[in-house]
C-alpha positions, 0 to 999 in steps of 0.5 A: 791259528790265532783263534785265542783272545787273552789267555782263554781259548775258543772253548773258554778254558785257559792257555797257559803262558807255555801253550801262548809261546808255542802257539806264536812259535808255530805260527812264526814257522809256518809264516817262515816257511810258507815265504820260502815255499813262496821263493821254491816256487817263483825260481821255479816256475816258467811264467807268471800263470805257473806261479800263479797256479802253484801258489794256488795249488799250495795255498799260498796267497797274496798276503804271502807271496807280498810278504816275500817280496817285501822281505826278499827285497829289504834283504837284497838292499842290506846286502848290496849296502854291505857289499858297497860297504866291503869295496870301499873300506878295500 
């Protein structure tokens, strides 16, 4: 979605500051949302093969499913430190 350089649009016609914003946002949802589809599908499938056939199937590529694990994994660290954290100030 980010065909827009600067402020001018693929025809040539320009994007206004609001129009920027709300094209940046969609695309931070649907990132956000392609990552949990990415989660949806790995705790659901019965093997690799499956996943990999749904994530084909609902157009999630490797891109995707490597920013999930990426991000799942930065999450499950920061929570372990809190839990550590937590225990020891118990």
């Amino acid at each position: 979605m980010t065909a827009h350089v600067g402020t001018m649009s693929v025809d040539g016609t320009p994007i206004s500051q609001a129009d920027l914003a709300r094209i940046e946002a969609e695309e931070t949802l649907h990132a956000e949302q392609q990552r949990k589809a990415v989660r949806v599908v790995a705790a659901a499938a019965t093997d690799v093969d499956d996943a990999r056939m749904l994530f084909s199937i609902l157009g999630l590529g490797d891109d995707v499913v490597t920013s999930s694990r990426s991000e799942l994994a930065s999450t499950v660290t920061a929570a372990a430190k809190r839990s550590r954290k937590s225990r020891a100030a118990a």
